[in-house]
C-alpha positions in Angstrom: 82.0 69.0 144.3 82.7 65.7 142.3 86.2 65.0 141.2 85.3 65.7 137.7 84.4 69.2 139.2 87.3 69.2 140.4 89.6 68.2 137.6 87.8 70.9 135.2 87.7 73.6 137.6 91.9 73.3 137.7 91.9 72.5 134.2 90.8 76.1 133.1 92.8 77.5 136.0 95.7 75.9 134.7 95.7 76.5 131.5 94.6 80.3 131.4 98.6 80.6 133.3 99.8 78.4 130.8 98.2 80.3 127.7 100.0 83.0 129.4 103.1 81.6 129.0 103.5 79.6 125.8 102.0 83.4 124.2 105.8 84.5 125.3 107.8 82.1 123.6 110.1 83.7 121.6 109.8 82.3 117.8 113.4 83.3 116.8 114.6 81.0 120.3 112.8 78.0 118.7 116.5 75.9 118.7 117.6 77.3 121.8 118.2 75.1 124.9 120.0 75.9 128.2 122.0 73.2 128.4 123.0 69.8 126.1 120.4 67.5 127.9 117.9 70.2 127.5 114.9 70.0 125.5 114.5 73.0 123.1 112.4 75.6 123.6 110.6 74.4 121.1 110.4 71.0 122.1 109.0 72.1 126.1 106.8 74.6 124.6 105.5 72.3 122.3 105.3 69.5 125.4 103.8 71.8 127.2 100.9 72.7 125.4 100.1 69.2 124.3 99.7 68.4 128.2 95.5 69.2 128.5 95.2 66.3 125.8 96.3 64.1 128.0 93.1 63.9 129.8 91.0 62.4 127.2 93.7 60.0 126.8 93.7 59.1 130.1 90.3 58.8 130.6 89.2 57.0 127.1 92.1 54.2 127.3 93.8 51.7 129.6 96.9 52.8 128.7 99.8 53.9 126.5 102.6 52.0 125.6 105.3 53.6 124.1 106.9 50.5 122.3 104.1 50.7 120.3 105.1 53.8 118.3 101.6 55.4 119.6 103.3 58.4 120.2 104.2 60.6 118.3 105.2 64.0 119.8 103.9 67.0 117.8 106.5 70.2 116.1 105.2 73.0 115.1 106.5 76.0 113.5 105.7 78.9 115.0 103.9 80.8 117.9 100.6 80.7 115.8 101.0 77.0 114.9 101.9 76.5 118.9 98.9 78.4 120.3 96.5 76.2 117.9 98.0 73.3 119.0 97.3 74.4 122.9 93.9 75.3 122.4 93.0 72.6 120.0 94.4 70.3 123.2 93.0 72.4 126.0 89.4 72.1 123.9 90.1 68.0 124.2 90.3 67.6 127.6 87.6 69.9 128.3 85.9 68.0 126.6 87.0 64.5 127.6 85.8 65.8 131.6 82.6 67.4 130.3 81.7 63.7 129.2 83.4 61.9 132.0 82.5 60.1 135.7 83.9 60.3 139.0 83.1 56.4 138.7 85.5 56.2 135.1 88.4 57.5 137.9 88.4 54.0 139.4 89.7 52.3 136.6 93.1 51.5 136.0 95.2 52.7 133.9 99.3 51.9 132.8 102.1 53.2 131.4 104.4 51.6 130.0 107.1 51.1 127.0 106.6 47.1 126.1 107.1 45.0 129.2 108.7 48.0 131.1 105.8 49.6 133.0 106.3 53.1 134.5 102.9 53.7 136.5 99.6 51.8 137.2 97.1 53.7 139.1 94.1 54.8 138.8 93.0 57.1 136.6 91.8 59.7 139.3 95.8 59.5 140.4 96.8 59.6 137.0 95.0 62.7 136.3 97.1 64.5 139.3 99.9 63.4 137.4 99.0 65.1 134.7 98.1 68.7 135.7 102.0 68.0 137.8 103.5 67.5 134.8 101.9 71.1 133.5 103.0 72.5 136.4 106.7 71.3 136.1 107.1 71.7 132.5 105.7 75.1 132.6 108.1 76.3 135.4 110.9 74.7 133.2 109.6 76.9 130.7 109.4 79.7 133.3 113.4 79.3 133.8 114.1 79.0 129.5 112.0 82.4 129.0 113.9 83.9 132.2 117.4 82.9 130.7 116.4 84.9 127.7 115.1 87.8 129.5 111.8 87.6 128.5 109.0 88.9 131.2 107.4 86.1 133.0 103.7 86.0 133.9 102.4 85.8 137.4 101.6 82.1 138.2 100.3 81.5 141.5 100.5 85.1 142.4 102.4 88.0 140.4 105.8 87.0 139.4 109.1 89.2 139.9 107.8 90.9 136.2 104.2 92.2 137.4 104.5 95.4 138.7 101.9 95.4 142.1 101.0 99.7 142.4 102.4 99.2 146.1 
């Protein structure tokens, strides 16, 4: 199996636990945050589902520089507007891999804001960056929806919510 094999296999492994979860945001919660520092649940949910885009950014650029503006992140409204937004992402980075090369993971690629850089590696450690970051943002998420008592899906295994029949 080729990296790219690899990277789209957990891509759609990822993101079917992830659709999961971002279906159970609460739309009446959108302002709610656990703490001052906090992100809204808007905000992470949003973050969250913008997260499978990243891999056509990492693999069709050198970088982003957030000085530049380039970034702009995304708010939307309400769940429907929020599971759009997912899939139209998810749908991008399929895509990006289905085009891709193990020999594209080689390059470099940096982030950074201005002269400040954050990471340079290459885009084959990059992209393990970026299905950890779904993985940490969606167990943030995982914590919001479980200080609102809302049911949360089985991740790795069934979660404390699935009921098991034994």
């Amino acid at each position: 199996m080729t990296l790219i094999e690899s990277f789209q296999k957990e891509l759609e492994r990822e993101s079917s636990t992830t659709r999961k979860m971002l279906e159970r945001v609460p739309e009446g919660k959108y302002d709610w945050k656990p703490h001052e520092k906090s992100m809204t649940l808007q905000q992470l949910a949003t973050h969250v589902a913008e997260i499978p885009g990243w891999i056509s950014g990492v693999l069709n650029t050198s970088e982003i520089d957030f000085a530049s503006g380039a970034y702009q992140p995304t708010i939307v409204k309400d769940n429907t507007e929020l599971m759009h937004f997912f899939e139209t992402k998810f749908a991008e980075g399929k895509v990006a891999l289905t085009t891709a090369s193990d020999e594209q993971l080689k390059d470099t690629w940096t982030m950074r804001s201005g002269e400040h850089i954050f990471n340079n590696d290459t885009k084959d450690e990059v992209m393990r960056g970026v299905f950890s970051q779904v993985v940490h943002h969606r167990a943030q998420l995982g914590v919001y929806l479980r200080l609102l008592d809302i049911p949360i899906p089985g991740s790795y295994g069934p979660s404390a919510d699935d009921t098991l029949g034994f």
